[in-house]
C-alpha positions in Angstrom: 5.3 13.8 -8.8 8.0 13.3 -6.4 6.5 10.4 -3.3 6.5 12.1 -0.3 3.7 10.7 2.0 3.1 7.2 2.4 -0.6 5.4 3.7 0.7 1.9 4.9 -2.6 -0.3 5.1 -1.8 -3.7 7.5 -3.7 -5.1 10.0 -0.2 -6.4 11.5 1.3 -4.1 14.1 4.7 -5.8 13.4 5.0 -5.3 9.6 3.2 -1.5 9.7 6.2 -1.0 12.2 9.0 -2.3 10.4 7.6 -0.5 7.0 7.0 2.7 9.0 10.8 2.3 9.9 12.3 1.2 6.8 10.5 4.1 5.1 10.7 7.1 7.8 14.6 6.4 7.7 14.2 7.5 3.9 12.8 10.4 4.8 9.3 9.9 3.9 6.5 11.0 6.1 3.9 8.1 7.0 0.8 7.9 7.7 -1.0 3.8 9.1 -4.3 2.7 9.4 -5.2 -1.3 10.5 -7.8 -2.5 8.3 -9.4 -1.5 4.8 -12.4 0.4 5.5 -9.8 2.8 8.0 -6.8 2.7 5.0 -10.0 4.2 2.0 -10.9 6.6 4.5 -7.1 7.9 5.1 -6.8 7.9 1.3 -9.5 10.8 0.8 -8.5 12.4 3.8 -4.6 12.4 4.1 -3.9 12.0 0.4 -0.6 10.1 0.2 1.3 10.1 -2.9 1.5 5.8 -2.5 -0.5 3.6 -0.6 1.6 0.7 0.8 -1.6 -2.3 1.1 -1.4 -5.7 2.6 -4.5 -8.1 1.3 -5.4 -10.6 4.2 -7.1 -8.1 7.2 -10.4 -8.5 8.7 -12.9 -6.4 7.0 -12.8 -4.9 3.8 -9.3 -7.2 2.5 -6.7 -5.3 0.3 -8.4 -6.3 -2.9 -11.5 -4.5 -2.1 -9.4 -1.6 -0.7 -7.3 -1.5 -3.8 -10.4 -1.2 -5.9 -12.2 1.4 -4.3 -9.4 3.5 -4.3 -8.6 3.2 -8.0 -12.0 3.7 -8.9 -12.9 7.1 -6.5 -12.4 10.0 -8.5 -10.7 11.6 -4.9 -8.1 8.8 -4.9 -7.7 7.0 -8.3 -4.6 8.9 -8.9 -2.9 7.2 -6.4 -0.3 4.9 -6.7 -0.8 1.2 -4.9 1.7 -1.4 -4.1 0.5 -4.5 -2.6 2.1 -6.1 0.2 1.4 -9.5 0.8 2.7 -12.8 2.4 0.0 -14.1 -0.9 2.5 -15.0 -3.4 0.5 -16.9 -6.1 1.0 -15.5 -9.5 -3.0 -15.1 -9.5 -3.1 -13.3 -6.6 -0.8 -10.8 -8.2 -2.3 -10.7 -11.6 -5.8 -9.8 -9.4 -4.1 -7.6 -7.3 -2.9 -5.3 -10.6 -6.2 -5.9 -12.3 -8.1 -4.1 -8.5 -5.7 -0.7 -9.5 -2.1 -2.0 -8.1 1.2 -0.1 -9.7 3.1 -3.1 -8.0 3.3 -6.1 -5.9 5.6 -7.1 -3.3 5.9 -10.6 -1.1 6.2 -10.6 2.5 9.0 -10.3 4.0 9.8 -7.4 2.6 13.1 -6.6 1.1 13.7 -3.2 2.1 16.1 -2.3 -1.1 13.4 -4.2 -3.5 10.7 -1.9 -2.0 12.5 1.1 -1.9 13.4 0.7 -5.8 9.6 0.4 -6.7 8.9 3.6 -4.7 11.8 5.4 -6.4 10.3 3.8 -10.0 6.7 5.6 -9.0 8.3 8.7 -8.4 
């Protein structure tokens, strides 16, 4: 299934931006929310073909998020990446073991994240 439509889930106004840009220069149509709780809720509703989730935000966190999403028969088919600044090899292992496809450390390499999209699609 070809990715058209992006969800990027950040409670940072800076890195949604710079995401939104790197991604809508590809061509691909985005959609943001800030937090969690708003980022499950766009998943049912909008129904990207990847999700685009940072972990540290005030709320429901990414983990939770990533969880919830795998395990809704409305959005368990699809795709996470996490995006984090957490860079611990146990945060990653946790974050594929919550649903993740992928994990990515903050900053952002825009080639790196553009190779994992083009892998999930």
């Amino acid at each position: 299934m070809p990715i058209e439509k992006i969800l990027i889930i950040d409670d940072s106004a800076t890195d949604r931006q710079f995401l939104l840009e790197v991604l809508s220069k590809q061509g691909y149509q985005c959609v943001t929310a800030q937090n969690g709780d708003e980022g499950i809720a766009k998943a049912k509703t909008e129904q990207p073909d990847l999700i685009l989730m940072d972990i540290i935000m005030p709320g429901t966190d990414g983990f939770k998020a990533t969880r919830a999403i795998s395990r809704d028969e409305a959005t368990k088919h699809i795709p996470v990446i996490v995006c984090t600044s957490k860079k611990l090899e146990t945060d990653r292992v946790w974050g594929i073991r919550q649903g993740a496809k992928d994990y990515i450390v903050k900053p952002v390499d825009a080639k790196d994240l553009l190779a994992k999209i083009a892998a999930l699609g």
